[in-house]
N, C-alpha and C positions, 0 to 999 in steps of 0.2 A: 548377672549378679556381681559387685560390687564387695574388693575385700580390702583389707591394709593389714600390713605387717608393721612389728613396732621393732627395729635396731638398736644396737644401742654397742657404738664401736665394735660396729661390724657381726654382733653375735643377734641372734633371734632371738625374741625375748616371749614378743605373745605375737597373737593374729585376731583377729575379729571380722565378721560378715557382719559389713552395712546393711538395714533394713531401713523402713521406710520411716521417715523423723529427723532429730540428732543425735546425734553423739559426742557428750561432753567429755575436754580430755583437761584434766586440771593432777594439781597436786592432791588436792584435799581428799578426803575418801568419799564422798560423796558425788562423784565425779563419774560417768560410765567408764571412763578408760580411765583410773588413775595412775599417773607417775611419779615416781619417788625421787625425784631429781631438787635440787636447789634454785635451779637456773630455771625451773616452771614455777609458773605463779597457779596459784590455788586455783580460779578458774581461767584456765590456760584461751582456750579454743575450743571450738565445738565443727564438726563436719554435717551437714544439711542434705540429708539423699531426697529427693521425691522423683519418683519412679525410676529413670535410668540415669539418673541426672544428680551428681552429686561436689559440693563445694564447700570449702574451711573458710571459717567467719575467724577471726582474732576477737580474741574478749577483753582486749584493753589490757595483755597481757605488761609485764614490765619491759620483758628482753626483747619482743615479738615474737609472730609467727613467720616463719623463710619458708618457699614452694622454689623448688628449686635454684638454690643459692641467693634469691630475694626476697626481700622482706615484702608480703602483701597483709594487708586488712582483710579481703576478702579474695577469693578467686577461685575460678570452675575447675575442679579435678578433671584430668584427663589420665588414661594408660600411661604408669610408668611415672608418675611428677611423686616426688621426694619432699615430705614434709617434716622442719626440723625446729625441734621443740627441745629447749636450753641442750645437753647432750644426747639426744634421741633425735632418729631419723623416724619415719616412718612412712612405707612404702603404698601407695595405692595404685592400686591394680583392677580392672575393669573386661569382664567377660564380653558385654557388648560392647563396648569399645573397642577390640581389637578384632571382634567379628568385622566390625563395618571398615577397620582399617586396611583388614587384608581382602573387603570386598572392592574397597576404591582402589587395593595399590595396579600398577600397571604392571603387566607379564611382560616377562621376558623373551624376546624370541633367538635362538639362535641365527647363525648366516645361514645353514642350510634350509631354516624353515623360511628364514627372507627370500630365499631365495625362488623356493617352490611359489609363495604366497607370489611372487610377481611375476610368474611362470603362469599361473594361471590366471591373474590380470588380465596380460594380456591375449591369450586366449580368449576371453571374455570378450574383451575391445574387436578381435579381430571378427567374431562370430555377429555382434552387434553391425557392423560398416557394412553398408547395401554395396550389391556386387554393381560394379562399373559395367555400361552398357557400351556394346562395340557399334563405330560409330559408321549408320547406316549410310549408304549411298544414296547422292544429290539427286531431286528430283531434276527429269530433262526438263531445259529452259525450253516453251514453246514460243513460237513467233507470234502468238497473240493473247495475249493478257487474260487472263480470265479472273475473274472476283472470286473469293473466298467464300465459302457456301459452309456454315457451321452443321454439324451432325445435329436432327432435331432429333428428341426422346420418340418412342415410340405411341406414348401414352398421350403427344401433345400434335395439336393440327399444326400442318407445313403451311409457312408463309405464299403467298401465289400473289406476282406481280399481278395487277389489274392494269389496262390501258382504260383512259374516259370511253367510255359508252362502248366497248368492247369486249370478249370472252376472257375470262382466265387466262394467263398462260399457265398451263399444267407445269408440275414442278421438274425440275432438270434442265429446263429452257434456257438458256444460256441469256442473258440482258444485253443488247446492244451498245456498243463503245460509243461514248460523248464525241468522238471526233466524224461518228459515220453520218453522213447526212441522210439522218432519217427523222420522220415526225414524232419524239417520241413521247411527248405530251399530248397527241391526239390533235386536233382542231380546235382553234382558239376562237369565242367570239369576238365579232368585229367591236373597235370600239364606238361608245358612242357620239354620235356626230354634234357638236357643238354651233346651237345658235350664231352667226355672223355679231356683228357690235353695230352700233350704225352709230352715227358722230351727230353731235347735235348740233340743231339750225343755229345759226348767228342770233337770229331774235331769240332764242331762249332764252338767250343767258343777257336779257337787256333788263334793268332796273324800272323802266320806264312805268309801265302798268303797276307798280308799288307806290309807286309819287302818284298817279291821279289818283288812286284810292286814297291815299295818307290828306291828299290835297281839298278831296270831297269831302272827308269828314271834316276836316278843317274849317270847309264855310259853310257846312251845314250846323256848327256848334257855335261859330258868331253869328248866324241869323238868329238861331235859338234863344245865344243870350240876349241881341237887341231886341225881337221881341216881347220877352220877359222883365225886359227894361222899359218899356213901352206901356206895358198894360201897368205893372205895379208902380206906375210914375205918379 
């Protein structure tokens, strides 16, 4: 709830609780809040509350209206702003306003509660950091290399080398080094044997049986036509 005090060089004069509407403050008497001043003009100002929200309009007054030592047309009341009309102050003051102000201000803390508060920080920090493990002894280096064999689940079948055309090796079976001479891809089939080339005879490659044929049809097509020349003579 929303209220204003009306001054008047420094002495209280009235008080009023804003409701929801305006509130017109003029000279005249017709006025909800009238003042009997010279220096107010008959419809002075008017204040506009709707819900917790309230703001002085100027009504075109002569001297103005001033919200804290400046002259505004219009503008939002907040806790505490000073409204001053020809010789008259008047005070507005705002319940929820100052609820929400002392909800947002920031506490204060003293050095000894700074001090606790970082005290227990870092306790926090140190409880959170995984304990460092001591650092175990090197496996023995053995003279012959062995491959790395991953833990299978229990739930899943172990991998088992096969050889071609051969049994399992059951699992733990240690695989033979690339360097040992052993067969270790099994028996290879042979490859297969490749036809010989044979070279071609020297008469193959002669032109010659291309000319007597080119050359027979040749004078079998001028008998033709001398014939044909013959009979339709």
């Amino acid at each position: 709830m929303a209220k204003i005090t009306i001054n008047r060089e420094n002495f209280q004069v009235d008080e009023r609780e804003l409701v929801q509407g305006s509130l017109t403050i003029g000279r005249n008497q017709d006025n909800d809040l009238s003042i009997d001043d010279p220096a107010v003009s008959g419809h002075h100002a008017q204040i506009v509350t709707v819900f917790d929200s309230s703001y002085i309009e100027d009504l075109g007054s002569t001297n103005g209206t001033f919200v804290n030592g400046k002259q505004a047309k219009t503008h939002t009341l907040h806790n505490g702003d000073v409204l001053t009309m020809g010789h008259y102050q008047i005070l507005f003051q705002s319940e929820t306003a100052a609820t929400v102000q002392n909800a947002n201000a920031t506490m204060m803390i003293g050095a000894s509660q700074l001090e606790e508060l970082t005290t227990k920080a870092k306790q926090k920090d140190h409880k959170k950091a995984p304990a460092r493990k001591s650092p175990s002894a090197a496996p023995p280096q053995n003279s012959r290399r062995t491959p790395a064999v991953a833990a299978t689940p229990a739930n899943k079948p172990r991998l088992e080398v096969h050889e071609n055309g051969k049994q399992p090796i059951p699992g733990g079976t240690e695989l033979p080094d690339i360097d040992e001479n052993e067969n270790i891809l099994g028996e290879t089939q042979p490859a297969p044997s490749i036809p010989p080339l044979y070279n071609r005879r020297k008469g193959d490659n002669s032109i010659l049986p291309s000319l007597k044929i080119i050359s027979l049809a040749v004078l079998v097509t001028v008998i033709t036509f001398t014939l044909l020349m013959l009979i339709f003579k």
